[in-house]
C-alpha positions in Angstrom: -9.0 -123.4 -115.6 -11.8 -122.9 -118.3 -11.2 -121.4 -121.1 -13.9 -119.3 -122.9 -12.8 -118.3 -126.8 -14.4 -117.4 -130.3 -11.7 -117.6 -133.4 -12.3 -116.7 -136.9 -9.0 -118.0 -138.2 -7.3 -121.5 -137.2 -4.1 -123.4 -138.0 -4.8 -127.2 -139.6 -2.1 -129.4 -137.4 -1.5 -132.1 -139.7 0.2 -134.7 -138.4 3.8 -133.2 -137.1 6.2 -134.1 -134.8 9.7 -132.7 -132.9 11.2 -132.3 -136.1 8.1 -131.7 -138.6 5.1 -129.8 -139.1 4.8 -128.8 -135.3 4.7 -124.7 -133.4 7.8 -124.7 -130.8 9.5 -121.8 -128.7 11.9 -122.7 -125.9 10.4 -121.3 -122.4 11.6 -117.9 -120.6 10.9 -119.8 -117.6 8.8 -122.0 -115.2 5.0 -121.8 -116.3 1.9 -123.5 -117.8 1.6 -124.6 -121.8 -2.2 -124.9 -122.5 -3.5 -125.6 -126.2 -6.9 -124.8 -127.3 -8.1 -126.9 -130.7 -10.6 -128.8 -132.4 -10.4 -132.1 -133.5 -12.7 -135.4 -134.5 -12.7 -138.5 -132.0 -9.0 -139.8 -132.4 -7.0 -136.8 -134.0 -5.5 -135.7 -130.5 -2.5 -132.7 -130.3 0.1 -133.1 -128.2 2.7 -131.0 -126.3 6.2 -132.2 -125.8 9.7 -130.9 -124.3 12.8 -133.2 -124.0 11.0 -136.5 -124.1 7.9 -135.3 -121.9 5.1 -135.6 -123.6 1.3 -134.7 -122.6 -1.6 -135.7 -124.9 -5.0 -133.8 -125.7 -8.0 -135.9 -126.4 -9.9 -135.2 -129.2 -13.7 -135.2 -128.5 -14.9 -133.3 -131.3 -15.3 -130.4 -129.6 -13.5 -127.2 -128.6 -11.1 -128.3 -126.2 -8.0 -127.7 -124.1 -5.1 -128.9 -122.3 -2.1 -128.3 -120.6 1.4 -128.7 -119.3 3.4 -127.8 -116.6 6.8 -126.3 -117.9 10.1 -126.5 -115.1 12.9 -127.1 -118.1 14.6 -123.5 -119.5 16.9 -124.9 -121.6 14.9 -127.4 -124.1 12.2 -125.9 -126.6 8.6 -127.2 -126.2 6.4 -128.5 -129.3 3.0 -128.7 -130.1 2.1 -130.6 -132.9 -1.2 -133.0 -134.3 -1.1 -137.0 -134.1 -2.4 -137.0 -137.4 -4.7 -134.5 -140.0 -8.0 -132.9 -139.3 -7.1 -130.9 -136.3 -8.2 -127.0 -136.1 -5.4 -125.5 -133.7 -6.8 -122.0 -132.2 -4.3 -121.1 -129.9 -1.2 -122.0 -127.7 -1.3 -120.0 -124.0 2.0 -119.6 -122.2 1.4 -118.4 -118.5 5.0 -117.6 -117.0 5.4 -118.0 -113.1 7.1 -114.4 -112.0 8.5 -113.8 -115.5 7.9 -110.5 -117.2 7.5 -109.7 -120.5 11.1 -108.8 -121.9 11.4 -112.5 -121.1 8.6 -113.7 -123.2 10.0 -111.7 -126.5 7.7 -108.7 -125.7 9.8 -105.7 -127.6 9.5 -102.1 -125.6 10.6 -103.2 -122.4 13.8 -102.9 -120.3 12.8 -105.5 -117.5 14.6 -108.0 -116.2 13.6 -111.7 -114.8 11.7 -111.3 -111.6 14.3 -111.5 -108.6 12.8 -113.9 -106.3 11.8 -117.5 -105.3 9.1 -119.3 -107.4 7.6 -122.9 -106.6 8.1 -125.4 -109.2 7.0 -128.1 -106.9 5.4 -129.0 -104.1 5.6 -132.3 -102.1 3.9 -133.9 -98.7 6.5 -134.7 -95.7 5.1 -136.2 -92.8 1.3 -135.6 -94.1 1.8 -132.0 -94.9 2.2 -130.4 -98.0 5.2 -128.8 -96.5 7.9 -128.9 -99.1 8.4 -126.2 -101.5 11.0 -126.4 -104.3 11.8 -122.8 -105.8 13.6 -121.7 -108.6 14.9 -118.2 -109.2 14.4 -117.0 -112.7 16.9 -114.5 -112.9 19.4 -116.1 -111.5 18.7 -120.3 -112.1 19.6 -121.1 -108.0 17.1 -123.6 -106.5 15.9 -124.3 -103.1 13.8 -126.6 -101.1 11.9 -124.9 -98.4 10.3 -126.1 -95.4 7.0 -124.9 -93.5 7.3 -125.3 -90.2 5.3 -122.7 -88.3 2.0 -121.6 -89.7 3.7 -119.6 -92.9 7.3 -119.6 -91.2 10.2 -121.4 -93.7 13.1 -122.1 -93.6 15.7 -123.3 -96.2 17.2 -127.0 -96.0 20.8 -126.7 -96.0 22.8 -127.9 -99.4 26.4 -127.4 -97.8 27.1 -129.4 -95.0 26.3 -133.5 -95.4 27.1 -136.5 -93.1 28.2 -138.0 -96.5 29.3 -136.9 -99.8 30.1 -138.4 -103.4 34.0 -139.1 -104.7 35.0 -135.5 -105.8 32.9 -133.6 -103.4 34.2 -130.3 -102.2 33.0 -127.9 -99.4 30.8 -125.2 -101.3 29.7 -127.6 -104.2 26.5 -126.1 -105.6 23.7 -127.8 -106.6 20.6 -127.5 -109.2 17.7 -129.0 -107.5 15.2 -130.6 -110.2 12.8 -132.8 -108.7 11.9 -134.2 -105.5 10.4 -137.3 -104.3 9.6 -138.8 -100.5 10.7 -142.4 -99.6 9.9 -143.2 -95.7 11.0 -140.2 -93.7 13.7 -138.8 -96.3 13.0 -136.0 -99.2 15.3 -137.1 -102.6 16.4 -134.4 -104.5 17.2 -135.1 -108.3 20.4 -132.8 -109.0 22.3 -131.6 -112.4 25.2 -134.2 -112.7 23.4 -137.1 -111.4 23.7 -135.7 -108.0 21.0 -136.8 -105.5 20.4 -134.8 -102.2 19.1 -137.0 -98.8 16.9 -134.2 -96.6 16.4 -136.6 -93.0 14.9 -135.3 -90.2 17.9 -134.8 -88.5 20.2 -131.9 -90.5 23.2 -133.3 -89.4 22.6 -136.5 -91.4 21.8 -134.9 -94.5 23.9 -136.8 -97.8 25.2 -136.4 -101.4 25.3 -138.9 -103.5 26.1 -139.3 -107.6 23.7 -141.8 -109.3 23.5 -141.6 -112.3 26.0 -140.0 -115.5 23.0 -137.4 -116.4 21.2 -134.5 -115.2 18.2 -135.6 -113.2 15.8 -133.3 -114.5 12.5 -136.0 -113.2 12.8 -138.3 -110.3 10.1 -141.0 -109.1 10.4 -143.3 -106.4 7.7 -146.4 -106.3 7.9 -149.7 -104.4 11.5 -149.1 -103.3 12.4 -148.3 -106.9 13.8 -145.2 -107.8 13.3 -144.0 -111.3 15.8 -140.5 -112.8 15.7 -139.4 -116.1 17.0 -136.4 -118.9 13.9 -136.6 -121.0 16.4 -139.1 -123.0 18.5 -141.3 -120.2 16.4 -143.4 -117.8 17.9 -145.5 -115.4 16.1 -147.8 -112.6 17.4 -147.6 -109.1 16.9 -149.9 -106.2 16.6 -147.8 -102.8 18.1 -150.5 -100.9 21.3 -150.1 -103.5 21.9 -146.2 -102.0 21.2 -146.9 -98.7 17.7 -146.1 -98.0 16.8 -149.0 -96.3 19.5 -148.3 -93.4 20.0 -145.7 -90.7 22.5 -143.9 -88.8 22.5 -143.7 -85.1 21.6 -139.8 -84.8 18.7 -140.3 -86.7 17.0 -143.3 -86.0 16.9 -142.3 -82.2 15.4 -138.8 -83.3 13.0 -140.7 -85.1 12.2 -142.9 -81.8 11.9 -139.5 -80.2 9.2 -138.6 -82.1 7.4 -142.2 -81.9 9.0 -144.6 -84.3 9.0 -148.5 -82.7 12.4 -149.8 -81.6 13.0 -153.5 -82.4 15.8 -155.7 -81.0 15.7 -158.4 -83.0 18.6 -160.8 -81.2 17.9 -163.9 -79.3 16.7 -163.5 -75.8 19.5 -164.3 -73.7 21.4 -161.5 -75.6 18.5 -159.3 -75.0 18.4 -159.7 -71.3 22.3 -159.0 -71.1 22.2 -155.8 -72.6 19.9 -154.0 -74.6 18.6 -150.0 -75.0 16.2 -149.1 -73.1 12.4 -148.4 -74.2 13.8 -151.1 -76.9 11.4 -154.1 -77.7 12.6 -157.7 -78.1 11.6 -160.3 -81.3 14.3 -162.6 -81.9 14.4 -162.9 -85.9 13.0 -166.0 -85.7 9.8 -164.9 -84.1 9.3 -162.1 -86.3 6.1 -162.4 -88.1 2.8 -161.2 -88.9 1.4 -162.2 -85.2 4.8 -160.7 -83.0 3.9 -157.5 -85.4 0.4 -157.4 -85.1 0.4 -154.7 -82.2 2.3 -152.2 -84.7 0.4 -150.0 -87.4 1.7 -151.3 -91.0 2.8 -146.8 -91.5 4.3 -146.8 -88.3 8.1 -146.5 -88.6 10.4 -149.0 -87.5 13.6 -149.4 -86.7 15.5 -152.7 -86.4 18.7 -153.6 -84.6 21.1 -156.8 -83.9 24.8 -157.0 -83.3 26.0 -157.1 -86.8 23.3 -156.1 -88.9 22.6 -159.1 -90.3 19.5 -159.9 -88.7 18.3 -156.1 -88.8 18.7 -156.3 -92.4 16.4 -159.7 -92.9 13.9 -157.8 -90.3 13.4 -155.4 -92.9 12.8 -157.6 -95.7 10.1 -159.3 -93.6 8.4 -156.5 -92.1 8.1 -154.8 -96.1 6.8 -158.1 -97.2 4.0 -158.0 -94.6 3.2 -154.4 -95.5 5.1 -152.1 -93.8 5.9 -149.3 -95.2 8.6 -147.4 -93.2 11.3 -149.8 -91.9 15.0 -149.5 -91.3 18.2 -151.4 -90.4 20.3 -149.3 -87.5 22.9 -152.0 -87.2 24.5 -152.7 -84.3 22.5 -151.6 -80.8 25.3 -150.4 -79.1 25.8 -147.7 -81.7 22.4 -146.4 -80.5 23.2 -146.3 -76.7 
């Protein structure tokens, strides 16, 4: 967005900080921060909230910059890096909030009743995923397109496998979202982490970490949560996302994923599944793979799991990027 302004009067941000010579307010809800100032080459402002911090270049010119505001509870700053700065204004652009929320006196509203997207993510090539956030009353959802504009609402209450302490009707607020493979990871108050597969019957719950997880990132198989103060690194083999139960790995071959029996022949030719392909572990390389797109999903099994499991450490090492270890075949027949 560009911004198109004349001021007569400025504030000089000296150099400031979180708890110094800065302008803060904590949000009324979801929305935009952008700052409009003046500064020479190397005096930049910056917004932060709760360790989050965005910086805005100095060019010596009028200039602006923003930041995207999903935390309620934390107060945002603005505040120079150093002296020499002309600050003109700070804009706050709520999402669905009206103005009794944003201090405005002479009004009896209250926060918008409805669904507003904080975040948006791509499943399966689409940007399909909506996460919403209610302002008036703080519940979160993640949303699905399916249909041209038709939604509907992933299910939070029912899970193929839950966390120590779980109980049936457990709520759950939803911060962040990430994709790993075919799986949407939802970063939860509590250190709580939601699994969304493709098959709803295999959805999970798991408890990660001992702090909200109000930012999650996931990066070569590594999973990164944090507060704004706690960071912890998490490896996605560690929480199972690497492996694969039977209900969903054979909806996943039903919509095209590659099914790999990786035991030794003579096994193979006893019993296997059917539409299953056979490379022994030992043949499994860059030239037995070759036919087999490096985004294609593929799913590994053996008899014990073993072999599955060192299937998927090769295939990743030759570039694939969506492989899993089913276990045992006969769980999949």
């Amino acid at each position: 967005m560009e911004y198109n302004y004349s001021f007569a009067h400025s504030w000089n941000a000296g150099q400031g900080g979180t708890t110094k010579r800065s302008l803060y307010f904590t949000p009324a809800g979801a929305g935009k921060v952008t700052v409009l100032f003046n500064g020479a080459v190397g005096r930049d402002m910056y917004i932060e909230q709760n360790g989050r911090k965005v910086t805005g270049t100095a060019t010596g010119s009028d200039a602006a910059f923003s930041m995207d505001i999903t935390d309620t509870e934390n107060p945002v700053y603005v505040y120079g890096g150093n002296s020499g700065k002309d600050l003109f204004a700070i804009i706050v652009e709520y999402y669905g909030v009206r103005d009794s929320d944003m201090g405005v006196s002479g009004s009896e509203d209250e926060p918008v009743n409805e669904d507003i997207v904080i975040q948006t993510v791509s499943w399966g090539g689409e940007d399909n995923i909506e996460l919403t956030r209610n302002p008036a009353t703080g519940e979160t959802k993640v949303w699905q397109t399916v249909i041209g504009d038709q939604k509907i609402q992933l299910r939070t209450d029912v899970f193929e496998e839950t966390y120590e302490g779980y109980k049936y009707g457990d709520t759950f607020t939803i911060n962040s979202l990430a994709v790993y493979k075919e799986r949407i990871y939802a970063g939860c108050d509590g250190g709580k982490l939601l699994v969304f597969t493709a098959c709803s019957k295999c959805y999970q719950a798991k408890r990660v970490c001992g702090f909200d997880i109000k930012e999650l990132t996931i990066n070569d198989g590594i999973m990164t949560v944090t507060d704004g103060t706690n960071t912890e690194t998490i490896d996605m083999g560690d929480i199972g996302g690497d492996s694969i139960k039977p209900e969903e790995a054979m909806l996943l071959v039903s919509n095209g994923a590659a099914l790999i029996d990786v035991r030794d022949a003579v096994d193979y030719a006893a019993d296997h599944i059917e539409g299953s392909v056979n490379i022994p572990i030992d043949e499994l390389n860059g030239e037995t793979l070759a036919g087999y797109d490096v985004d294609r999903t593929i799913i590994f099994v053996c008899y014990s799991g073993s072999r599955s499991a060192q299937a998927v450490k090769t295939a990743s090492e030759l570039g694939f990027s969506s492989v899993y270890n089913a276990g045992n075949y006969s769980g999949l027949v």
